[in-house]
C-alpha positions as CSV (number, residue, x, y, z in Angstrom):
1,X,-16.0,16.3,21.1
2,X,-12.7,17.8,19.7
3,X,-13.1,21.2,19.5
4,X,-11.6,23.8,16.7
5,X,-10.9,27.1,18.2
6,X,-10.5,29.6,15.2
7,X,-14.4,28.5,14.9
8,X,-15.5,28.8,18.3
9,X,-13.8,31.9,17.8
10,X,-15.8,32.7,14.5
11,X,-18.9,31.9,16.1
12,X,-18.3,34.1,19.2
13,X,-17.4,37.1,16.5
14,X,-20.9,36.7,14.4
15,X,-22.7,37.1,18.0
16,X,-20.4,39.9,18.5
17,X,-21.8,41.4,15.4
18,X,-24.9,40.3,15.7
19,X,-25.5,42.2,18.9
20,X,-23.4,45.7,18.1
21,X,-26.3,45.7,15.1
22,X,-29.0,45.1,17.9
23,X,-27.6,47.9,19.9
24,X,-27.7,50.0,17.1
25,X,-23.9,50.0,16.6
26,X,-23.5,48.0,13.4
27,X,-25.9,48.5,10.4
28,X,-28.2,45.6,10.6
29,X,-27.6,44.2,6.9
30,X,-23.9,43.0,7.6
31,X,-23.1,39.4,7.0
32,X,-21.9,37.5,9.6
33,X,-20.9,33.7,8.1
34,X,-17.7,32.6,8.1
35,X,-16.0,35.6,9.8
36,X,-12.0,35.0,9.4
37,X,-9.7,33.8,12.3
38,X,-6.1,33.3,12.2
39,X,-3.2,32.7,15.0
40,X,-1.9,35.8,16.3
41,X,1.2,37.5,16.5
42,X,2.6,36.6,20.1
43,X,2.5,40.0,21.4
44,X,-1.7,40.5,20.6
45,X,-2.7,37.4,21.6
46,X,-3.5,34.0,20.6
47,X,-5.8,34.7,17.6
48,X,-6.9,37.4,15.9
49,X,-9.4,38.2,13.1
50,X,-10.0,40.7,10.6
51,X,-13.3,40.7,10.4
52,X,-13.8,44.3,11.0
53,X,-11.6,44.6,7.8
54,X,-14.1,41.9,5.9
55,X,-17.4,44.0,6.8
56,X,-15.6,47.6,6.2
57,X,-17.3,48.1,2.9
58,X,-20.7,46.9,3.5
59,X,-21.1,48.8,6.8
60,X,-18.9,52.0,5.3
61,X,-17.3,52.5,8.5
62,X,-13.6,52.6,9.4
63,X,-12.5,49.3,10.4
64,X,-11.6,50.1,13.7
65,X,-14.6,51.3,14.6
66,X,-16.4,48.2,13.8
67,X,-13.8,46.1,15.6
68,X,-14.6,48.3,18.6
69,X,-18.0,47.7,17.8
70,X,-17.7,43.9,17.9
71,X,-15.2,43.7,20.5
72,X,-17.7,45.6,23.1
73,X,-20.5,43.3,22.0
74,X,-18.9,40.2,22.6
75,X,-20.8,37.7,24.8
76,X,-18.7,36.4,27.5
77,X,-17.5,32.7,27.3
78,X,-14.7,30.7,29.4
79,X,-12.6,30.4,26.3
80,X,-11.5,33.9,26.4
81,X,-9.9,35.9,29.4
82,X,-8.9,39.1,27.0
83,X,-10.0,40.8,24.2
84,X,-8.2,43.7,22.6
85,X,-8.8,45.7,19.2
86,X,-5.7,47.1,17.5
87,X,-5.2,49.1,13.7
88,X,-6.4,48.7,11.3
89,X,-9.0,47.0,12.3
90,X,-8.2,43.3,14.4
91,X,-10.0,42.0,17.0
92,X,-7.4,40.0,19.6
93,X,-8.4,36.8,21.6
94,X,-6.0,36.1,24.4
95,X,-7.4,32.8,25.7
96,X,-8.1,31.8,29.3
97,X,-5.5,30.1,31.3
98,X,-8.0,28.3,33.4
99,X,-9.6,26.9,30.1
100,X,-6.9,25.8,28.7
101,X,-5.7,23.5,31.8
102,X,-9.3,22.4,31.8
103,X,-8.1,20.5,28.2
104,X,-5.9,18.1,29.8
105,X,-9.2,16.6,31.6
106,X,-11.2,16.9,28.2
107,X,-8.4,15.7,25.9
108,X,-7.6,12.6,28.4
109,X,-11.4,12.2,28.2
110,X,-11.2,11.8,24.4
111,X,-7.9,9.3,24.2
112,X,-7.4,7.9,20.6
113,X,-10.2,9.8,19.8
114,X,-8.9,13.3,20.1
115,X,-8.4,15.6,16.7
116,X,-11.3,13.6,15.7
117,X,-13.7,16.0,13.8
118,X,-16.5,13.9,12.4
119,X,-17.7,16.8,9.7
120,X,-18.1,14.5,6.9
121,X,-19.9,11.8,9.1
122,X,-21.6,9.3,6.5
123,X,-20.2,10.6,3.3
124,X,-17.5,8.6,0.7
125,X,-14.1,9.5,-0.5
126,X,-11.7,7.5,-2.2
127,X,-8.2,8.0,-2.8
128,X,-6.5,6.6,-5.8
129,X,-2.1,6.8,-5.7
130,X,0.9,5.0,-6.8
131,X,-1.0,3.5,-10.2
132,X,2.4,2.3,-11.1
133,X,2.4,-0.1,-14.0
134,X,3.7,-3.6,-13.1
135,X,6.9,-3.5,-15.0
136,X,9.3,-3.4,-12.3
137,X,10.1,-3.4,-8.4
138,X,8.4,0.0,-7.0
139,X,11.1,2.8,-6.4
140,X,11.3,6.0,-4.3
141,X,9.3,7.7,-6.8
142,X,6.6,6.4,-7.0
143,X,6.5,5.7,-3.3
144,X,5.8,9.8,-2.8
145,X,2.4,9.5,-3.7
146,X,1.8,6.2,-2.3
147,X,2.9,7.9,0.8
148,X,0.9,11.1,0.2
149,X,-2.4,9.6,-0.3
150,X,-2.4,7.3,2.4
151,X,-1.6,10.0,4.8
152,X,-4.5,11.8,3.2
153,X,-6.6,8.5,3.2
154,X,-6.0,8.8,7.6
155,X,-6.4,12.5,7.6
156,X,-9.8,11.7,5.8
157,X,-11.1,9.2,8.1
158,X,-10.1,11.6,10.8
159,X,-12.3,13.7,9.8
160,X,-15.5,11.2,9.4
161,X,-15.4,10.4,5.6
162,X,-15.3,6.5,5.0
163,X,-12.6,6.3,2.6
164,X,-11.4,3.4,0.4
165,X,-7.7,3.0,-1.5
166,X,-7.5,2.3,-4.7
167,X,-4.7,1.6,-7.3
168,X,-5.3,1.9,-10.9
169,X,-2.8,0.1,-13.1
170,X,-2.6,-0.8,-16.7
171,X,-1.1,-4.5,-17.6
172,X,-1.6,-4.1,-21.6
173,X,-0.4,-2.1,-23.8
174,X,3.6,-1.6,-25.7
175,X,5.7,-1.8,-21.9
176,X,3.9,-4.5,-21.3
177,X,4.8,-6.6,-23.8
178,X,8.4,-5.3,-23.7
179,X,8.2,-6.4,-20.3
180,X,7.3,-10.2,-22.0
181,X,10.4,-9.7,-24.3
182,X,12.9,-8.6,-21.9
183,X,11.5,-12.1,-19.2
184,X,11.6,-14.3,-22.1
185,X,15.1,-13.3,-23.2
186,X,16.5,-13.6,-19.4
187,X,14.5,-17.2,-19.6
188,X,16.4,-18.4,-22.5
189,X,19.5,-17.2,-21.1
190,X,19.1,-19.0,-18.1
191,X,18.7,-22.2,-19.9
192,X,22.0,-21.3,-22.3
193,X,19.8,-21.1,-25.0
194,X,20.0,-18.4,-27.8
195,X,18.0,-15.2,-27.1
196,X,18.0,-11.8,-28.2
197,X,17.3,-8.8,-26.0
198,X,14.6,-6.1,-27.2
199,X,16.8,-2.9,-27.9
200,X,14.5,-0.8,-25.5
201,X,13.8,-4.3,-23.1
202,X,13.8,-3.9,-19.1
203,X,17.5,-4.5,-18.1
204,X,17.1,-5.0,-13.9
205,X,18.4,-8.0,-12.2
206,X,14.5,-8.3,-10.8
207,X,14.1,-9.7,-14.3
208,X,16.7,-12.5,-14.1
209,X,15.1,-13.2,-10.4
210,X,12.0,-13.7,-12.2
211,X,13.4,-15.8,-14.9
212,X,14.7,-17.9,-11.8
213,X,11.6,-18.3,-11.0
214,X,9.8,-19.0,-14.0
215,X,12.5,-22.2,-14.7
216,X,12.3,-23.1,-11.1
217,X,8.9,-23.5,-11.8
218,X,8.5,-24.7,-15.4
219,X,11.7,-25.8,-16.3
220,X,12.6,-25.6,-19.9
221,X,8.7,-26.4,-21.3
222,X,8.7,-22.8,-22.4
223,X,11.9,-22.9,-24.7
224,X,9.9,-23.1,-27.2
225,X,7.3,-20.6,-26.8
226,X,6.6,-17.2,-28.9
227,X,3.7,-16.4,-27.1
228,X,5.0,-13.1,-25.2
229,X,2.1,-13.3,-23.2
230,X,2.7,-16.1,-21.2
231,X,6.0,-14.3,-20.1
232,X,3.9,-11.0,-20.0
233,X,1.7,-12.5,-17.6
234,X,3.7,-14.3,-15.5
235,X,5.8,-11.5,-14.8
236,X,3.3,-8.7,-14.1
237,X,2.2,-11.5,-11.0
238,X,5.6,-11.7,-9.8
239,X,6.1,-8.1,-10.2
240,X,2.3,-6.9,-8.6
241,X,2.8,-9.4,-5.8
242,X,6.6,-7.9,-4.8
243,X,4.8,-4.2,-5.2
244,X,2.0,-5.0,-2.4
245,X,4.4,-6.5,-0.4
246,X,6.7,-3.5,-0.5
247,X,4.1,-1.1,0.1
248,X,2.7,-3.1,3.0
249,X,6.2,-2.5,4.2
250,X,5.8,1.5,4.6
251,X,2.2,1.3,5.8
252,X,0.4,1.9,2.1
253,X,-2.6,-0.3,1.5
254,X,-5.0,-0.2,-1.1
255,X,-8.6,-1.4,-0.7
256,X,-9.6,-1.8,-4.6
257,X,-7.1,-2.7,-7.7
258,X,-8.8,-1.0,-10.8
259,X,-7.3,-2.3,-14.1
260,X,-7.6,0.3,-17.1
261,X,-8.1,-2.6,-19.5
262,X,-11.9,-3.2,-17.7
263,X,-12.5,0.1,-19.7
264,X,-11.9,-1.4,-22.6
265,X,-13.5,-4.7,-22.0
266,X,-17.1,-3.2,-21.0
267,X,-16.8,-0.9,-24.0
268,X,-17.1,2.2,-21.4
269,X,-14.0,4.3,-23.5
270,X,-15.5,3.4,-26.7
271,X,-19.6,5.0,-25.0
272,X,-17.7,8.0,-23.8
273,X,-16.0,9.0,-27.1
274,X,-19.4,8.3,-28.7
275,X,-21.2,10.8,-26.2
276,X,-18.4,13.5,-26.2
277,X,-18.7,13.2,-30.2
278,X,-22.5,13.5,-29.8
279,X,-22.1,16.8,-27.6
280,X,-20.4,17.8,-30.2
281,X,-16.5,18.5,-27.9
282,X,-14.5,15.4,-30.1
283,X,-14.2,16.1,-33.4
284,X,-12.2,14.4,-36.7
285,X,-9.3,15.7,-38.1
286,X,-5.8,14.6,-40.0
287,X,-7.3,10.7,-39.7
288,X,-7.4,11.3,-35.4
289,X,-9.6,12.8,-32.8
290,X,-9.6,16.0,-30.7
291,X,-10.5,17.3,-27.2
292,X,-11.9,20.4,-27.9
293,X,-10.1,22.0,-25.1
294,X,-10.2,25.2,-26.4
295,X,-14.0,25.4,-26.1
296,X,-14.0,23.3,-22.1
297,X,-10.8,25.5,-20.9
298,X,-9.6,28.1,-23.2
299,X,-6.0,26.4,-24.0
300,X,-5.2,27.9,-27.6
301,X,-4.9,24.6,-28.9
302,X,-7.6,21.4,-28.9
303,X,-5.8,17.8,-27.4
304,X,-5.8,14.7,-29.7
305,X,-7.7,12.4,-27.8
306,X,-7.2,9.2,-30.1
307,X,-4.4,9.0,-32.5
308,X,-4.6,8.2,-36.3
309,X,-3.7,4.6,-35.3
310,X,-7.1,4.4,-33.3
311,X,-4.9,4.4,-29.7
312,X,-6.4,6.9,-26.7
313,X,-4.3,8.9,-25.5
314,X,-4.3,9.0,-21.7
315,X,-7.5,11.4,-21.7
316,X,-9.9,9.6,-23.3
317,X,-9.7,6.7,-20.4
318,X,-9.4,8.4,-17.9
319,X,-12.2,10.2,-18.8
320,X,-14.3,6.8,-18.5
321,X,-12.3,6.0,-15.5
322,X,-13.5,9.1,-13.6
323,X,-17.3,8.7,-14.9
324,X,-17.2,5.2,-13.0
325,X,-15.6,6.0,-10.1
326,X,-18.4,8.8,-9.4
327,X,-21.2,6.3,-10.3
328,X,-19.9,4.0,-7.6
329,X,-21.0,6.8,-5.1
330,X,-18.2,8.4,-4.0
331,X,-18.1,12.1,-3.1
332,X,-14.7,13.5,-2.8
333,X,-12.1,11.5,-5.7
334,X,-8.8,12.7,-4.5
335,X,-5.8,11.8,-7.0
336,X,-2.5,11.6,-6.4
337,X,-0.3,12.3,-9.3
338,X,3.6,12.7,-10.5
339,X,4.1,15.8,-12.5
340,X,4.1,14.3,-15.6
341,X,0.2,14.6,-15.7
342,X,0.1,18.4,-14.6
343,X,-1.3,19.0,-18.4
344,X,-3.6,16.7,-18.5
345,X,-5.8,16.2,-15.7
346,X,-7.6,19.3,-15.9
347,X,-8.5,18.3,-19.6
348,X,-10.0,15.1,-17.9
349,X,-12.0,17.0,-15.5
350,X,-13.8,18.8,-17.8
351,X,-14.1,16.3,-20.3
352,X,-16.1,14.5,-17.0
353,X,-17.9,17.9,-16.3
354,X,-19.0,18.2,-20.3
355,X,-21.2,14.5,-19.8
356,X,-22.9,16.1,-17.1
357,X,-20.8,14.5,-13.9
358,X,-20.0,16.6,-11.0
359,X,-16.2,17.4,-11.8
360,X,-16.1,19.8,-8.6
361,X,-15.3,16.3,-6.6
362,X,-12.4,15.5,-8.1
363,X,-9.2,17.0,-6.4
364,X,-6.3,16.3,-8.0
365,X,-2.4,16.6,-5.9
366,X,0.3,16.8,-8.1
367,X,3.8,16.0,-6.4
368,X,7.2,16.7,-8.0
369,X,9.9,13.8,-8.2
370,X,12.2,11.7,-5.8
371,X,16.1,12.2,-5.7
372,X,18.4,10.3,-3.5
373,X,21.5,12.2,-2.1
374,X,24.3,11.0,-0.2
375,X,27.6,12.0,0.5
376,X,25.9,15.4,-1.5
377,X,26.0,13.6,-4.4
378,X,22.7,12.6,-6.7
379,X,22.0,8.7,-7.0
380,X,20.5,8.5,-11.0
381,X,17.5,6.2,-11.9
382,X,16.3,4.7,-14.4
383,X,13.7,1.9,-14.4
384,X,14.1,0.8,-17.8
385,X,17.8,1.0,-17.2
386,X,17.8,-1.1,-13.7
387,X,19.5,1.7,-12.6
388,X,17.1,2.5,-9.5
389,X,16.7,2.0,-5.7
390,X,13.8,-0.1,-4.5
391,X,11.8,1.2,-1.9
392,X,12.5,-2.5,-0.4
393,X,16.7,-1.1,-0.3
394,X,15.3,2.1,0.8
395,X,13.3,0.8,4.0
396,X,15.8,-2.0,4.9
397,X,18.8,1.4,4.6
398,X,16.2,4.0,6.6
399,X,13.3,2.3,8.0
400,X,9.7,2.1,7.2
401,X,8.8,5.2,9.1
402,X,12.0,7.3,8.3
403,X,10.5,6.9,4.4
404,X,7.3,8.1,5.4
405,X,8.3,11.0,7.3
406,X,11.0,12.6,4.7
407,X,8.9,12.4,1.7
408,X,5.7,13.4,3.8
409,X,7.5,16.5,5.6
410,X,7.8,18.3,2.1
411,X,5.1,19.8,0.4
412,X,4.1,17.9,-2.7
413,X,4.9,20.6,-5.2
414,X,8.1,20.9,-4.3
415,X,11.4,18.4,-5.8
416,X,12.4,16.6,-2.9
417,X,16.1,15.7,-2.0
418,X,15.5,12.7,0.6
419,X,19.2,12.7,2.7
420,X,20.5,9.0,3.1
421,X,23.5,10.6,5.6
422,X,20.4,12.3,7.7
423,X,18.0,9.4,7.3
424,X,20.4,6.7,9.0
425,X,21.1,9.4,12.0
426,X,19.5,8.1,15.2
427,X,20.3,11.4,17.1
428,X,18.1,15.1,17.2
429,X,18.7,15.8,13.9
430,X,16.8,13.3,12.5
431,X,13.1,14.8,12.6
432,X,11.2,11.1,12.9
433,X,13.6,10.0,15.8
434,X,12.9,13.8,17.7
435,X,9.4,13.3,17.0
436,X,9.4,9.5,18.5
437,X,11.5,10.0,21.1
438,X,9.2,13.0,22.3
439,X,6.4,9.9,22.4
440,X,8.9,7.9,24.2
441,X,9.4,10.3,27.2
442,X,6.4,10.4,27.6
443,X,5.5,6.6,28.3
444,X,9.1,6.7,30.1
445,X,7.4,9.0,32.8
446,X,4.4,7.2,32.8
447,X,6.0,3.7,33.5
448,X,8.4,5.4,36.2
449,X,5.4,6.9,37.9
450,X,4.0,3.5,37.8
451,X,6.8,1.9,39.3
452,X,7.2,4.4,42.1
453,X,3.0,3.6,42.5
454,X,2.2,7.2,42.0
455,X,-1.6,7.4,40.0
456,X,-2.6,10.8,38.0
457,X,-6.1,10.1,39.3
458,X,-7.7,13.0,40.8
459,X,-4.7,15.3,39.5
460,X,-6.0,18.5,39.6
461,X,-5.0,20.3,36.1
462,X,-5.8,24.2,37.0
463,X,-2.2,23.7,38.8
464,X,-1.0,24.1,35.5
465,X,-0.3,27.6,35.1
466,X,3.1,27.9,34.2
467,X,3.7,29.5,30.8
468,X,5.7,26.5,29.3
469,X,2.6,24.3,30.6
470,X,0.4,26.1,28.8
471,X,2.1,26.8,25.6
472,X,2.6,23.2,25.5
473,X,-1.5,23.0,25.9
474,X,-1.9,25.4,22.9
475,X,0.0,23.5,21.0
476,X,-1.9,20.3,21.3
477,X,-4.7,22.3,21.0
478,X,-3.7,23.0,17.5
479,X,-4.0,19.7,16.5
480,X,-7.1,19.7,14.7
481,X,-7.1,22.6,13.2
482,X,-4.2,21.1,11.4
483,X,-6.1,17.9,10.4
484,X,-9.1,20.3,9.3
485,X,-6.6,22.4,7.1
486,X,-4.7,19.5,5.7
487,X,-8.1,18.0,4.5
488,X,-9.7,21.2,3.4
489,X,-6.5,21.9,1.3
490,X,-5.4,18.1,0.0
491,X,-1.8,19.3,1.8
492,X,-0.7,16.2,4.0
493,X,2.8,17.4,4.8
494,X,1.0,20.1,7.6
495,X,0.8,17.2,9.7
496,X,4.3,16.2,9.5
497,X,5.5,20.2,10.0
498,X,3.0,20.3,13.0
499,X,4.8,17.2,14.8
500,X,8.1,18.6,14.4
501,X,6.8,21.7,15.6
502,X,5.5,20.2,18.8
503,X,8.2,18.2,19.2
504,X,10.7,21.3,19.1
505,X,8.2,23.3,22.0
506,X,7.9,19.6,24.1
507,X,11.7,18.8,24.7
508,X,13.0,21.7,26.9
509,X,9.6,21.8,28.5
510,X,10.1,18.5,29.5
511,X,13.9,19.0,30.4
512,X,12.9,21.5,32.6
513,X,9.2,20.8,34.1
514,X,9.7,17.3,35.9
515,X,6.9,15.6,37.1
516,X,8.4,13.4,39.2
517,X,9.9,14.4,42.3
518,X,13.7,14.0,43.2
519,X,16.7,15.7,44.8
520,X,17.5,17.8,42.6
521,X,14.4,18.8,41.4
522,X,11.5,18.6,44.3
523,X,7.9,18.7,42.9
524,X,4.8,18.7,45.3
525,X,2.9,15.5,44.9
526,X,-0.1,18.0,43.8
527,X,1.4,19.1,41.1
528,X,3.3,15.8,40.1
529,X,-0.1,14.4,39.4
530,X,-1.1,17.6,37.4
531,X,1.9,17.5,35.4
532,X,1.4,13.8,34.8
533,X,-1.8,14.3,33.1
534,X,0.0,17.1,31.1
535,X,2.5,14.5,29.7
536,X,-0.4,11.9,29.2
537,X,-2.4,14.0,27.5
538,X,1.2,15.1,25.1
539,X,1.8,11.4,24.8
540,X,-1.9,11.2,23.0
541,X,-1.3,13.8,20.8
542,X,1.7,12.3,19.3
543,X,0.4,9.0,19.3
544,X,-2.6,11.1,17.0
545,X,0.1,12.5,15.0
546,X,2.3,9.5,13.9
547,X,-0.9,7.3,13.4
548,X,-1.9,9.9,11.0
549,X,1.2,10.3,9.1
550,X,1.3,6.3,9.1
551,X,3.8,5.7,11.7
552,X,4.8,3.9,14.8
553,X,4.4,5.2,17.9
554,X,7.6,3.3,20.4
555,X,7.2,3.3,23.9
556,X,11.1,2.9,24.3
557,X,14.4,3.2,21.8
């Protein structure tokens, strides 16, 4: 089983505790849960912890004397080979050397398996991203949280949840309908009859593709049709068909399609403003209805919630929307959101949390916006324009996994510049070919060992005891504390920092470590079999990391 060390570590640190109070060192009421640990600084060690700080005011002693304390109380146990205390008050783990060679057996042991961490065994999340409307090709944009999500979705499953994808999507409503307009105009066109173009209509040559299609298919038998929603309707499956296929493309697949209008269909928005009204949060004024947000969150002002015309605003079904999706059983809801609904999700939260629904399972990420640079200059976009770049141009420009990468390698807060000029570069520079090519080597060595019918079998791994070997052993090692950190914080883009990370530590130890014997570089046949379990072991560890950031894993470029 994968093991985390910073709670091995913990664990070691509460026996610690636990028997300084025995001795009579500690007082005896101290609590020892959850004691921090965090890497080290190179020069103390591997990891440290500052739980002597933590317990300083319970036990009113000098955190330094409690990390003494602790530190001479520790059991032994083959992870460590050194503990030191240092001000004001850390405790220092300098981990074995022996151990950590013994990870290559364990870690080959474990194969696809490994960063595995099983925690949430038999429990439910689902993740909901993209949700774009189907009025248009998807874009870059909107790809960021497809991209996001189903990073999170892997990370998720890594970690034991069972986990479905699902898109929600609204096909009714004003764009909608403009969306009718604008293909029935481009139809008429087509056939050289009069038309007139909606002033705010979708202007994208994807519409006169569709139009192609639609008098490809049914000739002129609509000329003489008003009824927008045949056009409507037509194009929204044109348009939801070329969305899938694009996001198949980058490796984003969604288990569930949730249309917005069911809400409306079952009556479910309708029941929930009737119970928030009855609870006494939605009340009347100026001919609409409001949130009282300043009673559920303390905003200065309450949110309308349904206009004067009688048309929700967002809140009201999303409210419903997140009522359902926790009475189909699910127990984490992670959404994935564009900034434009940085107001108003936590006014849906506790809208959900005022019916009496557990809103603590809902974990909204909210990610800034797309812009495509090259030559340093900004490419605009506008959907309603057609002024945009399809993530179908992106990928066939880039690559599926060159897309993935860039927007994942940014934390989702933060605006993201994604460099065409960088993105084409098949050199170093470029982070996803580093990162692949570190994979690569690795099944390189393995096939040339093959070739030259030399087996890793019966390697013996405590040869490893070179520095670079076993910094490049911590470093895998890392692994799934990453994958338990990016789950525990919603914060995918760790994974893609870790990988570069590695990657950066892996070439010159590679460079300069062979494990196959030659002229210029003679390596005992001992060791060449250690080192080759090293690199199998490295090759399994990137493979983990590009499966979960959704990408391929080459065995040659």
């Amino acid at each position: 089983m994968t093991r985390i060390i910073p709670d091995e570590l913990s664990q070691l640190l509460g026996q610690g505790v636990q028997a300084a109070q025995q001795a009579g060192d500690l007082p005896g009421d101290l609590p020892v849960e959850a004691l921090k640990v965090e890497r080290a600084k190179p020069e103390f060690g591997d990891y440290a912890s500052p739980a002597a700080l933590q317990l300083a005011k319970p036990a009113k002693m000098a955190p330094l004397k409690i990390a003494e304390a602790i530190a001479a109380h520790l059991p032994a146990n083959d992870l460590v080979a050194e503990v030191t205390v240092s001000p004001p008050g850390f405790v220092n783990f300098r981990l074995s050397p022996a151990w950590l060679a013994a990870q290559v057996d364990r870690i080959l042991d474990e194969g696809t398996a490994f960063a595995d961490l099983n925690f949430a065994q038999g429990k439910r999340a689902q993740v909901e991203c993209v949700s774009a409307n189907p009025t248009g090709p998807i874009t870059v944009g909107r790809t960021r949280g497809g991209v996001i999500g189903s990073t999170l979705a892997n990370l998720l499953r890594a970690v034991g949840y069972d986990v479905e994808m699902e898109y929600y999507f609204n096909n009714a409503g004003r764009q909608m309908d403009i969306l009718g307009q604008s293909l029935r105009a481009r139809y008429l066109e087509l056939l050289g009859l009069p038309f007139t173009f909606p002033e705010d209509g979708y202007q994208g040559d994807y519409l006169r593709d569709i139009a192609a299609r639609l008098v490809e298919e049914q000739g002129d038998t609509l000329a003489e049709t008003e009824d927008v929603a045949v056009f409507k309707d037509f194009a929204e499956a044109v348009v939801f068909e070329s969305i899938r296929a694009s996001l198949d493309r980058v490796n984003i697949h969604f288990d569930t399609y949730f249309n917005e209008d069911s809400l409306y269909q079952s009556g479910e928005v309708w029941d929930v403003l009737a119970r928030l009204e009855d609870i006494g949060v939605v009340y009347e004024a100026d001919g609409a209805r409001w949130l009282k947000t300043t009673e559920l969150r303390g905003l200065e002002e309450d949110k309308v919630i349904v206009k004067s015309s009688g048309e929700p605003t967002y809140r009201l079904p999303d409210i419903a929307y997140h009522m359902d999706k926790i009475d189909r059983g699910f127990d984490q809801l992670v959404n994935i959101l564009g900034t434009d609904h940085i107001e108003e999700y936590p006014d849906v939260a506790e809208g959900v949390r005022a019916l009496g629904y557990d809103a603590d399972r809902i974990h909204v990420v909210i990610h800034q916006f797309v812009t495509l640079k090259e030559g340093g200059e900004v490419k605009r976009m506008s959907t309603r324009k057609g002024e945009f770049v399809t993530l179908d141009e992106l990928v066939d420009d880039v690559g599926p996994d060159v897309v993935r990468y860039f927007i994942l390698a940014r934390s989702p807060d933060a605006h993201m510049d994604f460099d065409l000029d960088l993105a084409r570069q098949q050199s170093n520079e470029n982070p996803v070919y580093y990162i692949q090519n570190a994979h690569v080597r690795c099944a390189g060595i393995a096939r040339q060992a093959t070739e030259r019918g030399i087996s890793m079998e019966g390697g013996d791994v405590s040869l490893l005891t070179g520095e670079r070997e076993l910094a490049l052993i911590r470093k895998m090692l890392e692994l799934p504390e990453v994958v338990q950190t990016c789950v525990e914080r919603f914060e995918p883009h760790h994974i893609a920092f870790y990988a570069h990370d590695f990657a950066r530590l892996f070439h010159p130890t590679y460079d300069e470590l062979r494990a196959l014997s030659s002229d210029v570089s003679p390596v005992s046949p001992e060791v060449s079999q250690a080192r080759l379990k090293l690199y199998a072991t490295v090759k399994i560890a990137f493979a983990r990391c590009l499966e979960l950031m959704g990408m391929s894993a080459p065995e040659t470029m």
